[in-house]
C-alpha positions as CSV (number, residue, x, y, z in Angstrom):
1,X,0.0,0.0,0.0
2,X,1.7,2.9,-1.1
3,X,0.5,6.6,0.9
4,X,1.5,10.2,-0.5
5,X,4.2,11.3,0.7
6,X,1.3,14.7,1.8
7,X,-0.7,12.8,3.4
8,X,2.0,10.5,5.5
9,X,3.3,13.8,6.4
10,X,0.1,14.8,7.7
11,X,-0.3,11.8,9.8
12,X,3.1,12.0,11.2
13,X,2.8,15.9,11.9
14,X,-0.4,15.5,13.5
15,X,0.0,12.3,15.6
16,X,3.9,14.2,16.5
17,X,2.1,17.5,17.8
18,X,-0.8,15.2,20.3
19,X,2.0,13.1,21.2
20,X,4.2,16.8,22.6
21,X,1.6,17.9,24.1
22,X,0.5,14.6,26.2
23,X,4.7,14.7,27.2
24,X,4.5,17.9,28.0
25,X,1.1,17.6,29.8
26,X,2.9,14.2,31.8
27,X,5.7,16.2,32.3
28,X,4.1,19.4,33.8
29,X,2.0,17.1,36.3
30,X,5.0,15.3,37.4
31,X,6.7,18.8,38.5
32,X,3.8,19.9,40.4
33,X,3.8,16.6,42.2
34,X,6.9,17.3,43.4
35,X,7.1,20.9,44.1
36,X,3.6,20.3,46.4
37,X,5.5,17.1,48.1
38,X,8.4,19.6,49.0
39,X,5.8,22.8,50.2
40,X,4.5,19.9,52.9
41,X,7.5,19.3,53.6
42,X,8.6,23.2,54.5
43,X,5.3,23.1,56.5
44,X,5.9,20.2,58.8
45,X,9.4,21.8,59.4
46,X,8.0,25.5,60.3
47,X,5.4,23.8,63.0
């Protein structure tokens, strides 16, 4: 099965861009995970 070069490039630009973003999406989470874990953590030490 042969696909236009167009149209693969289409594909491959479109499934490239949803796949950035869900990283970036993972990514950003992860950070805030951590960055709340470590203000709890400044809490329990100032009580």
């Amino acid at each position: 099965m042969y696909i236009q070069p167009y149209y693969l490039g289409l594909f491959v630009g479109a499934f490239g861009t949803v796949a950035a973003e869900i990283a970036i999406v993972l990514i950003s989470n992860y950070r805030d995970k951590k960055r709340k874990q470590k203000m709890q953590e400044r809490f329990k030490e100032e009580e």
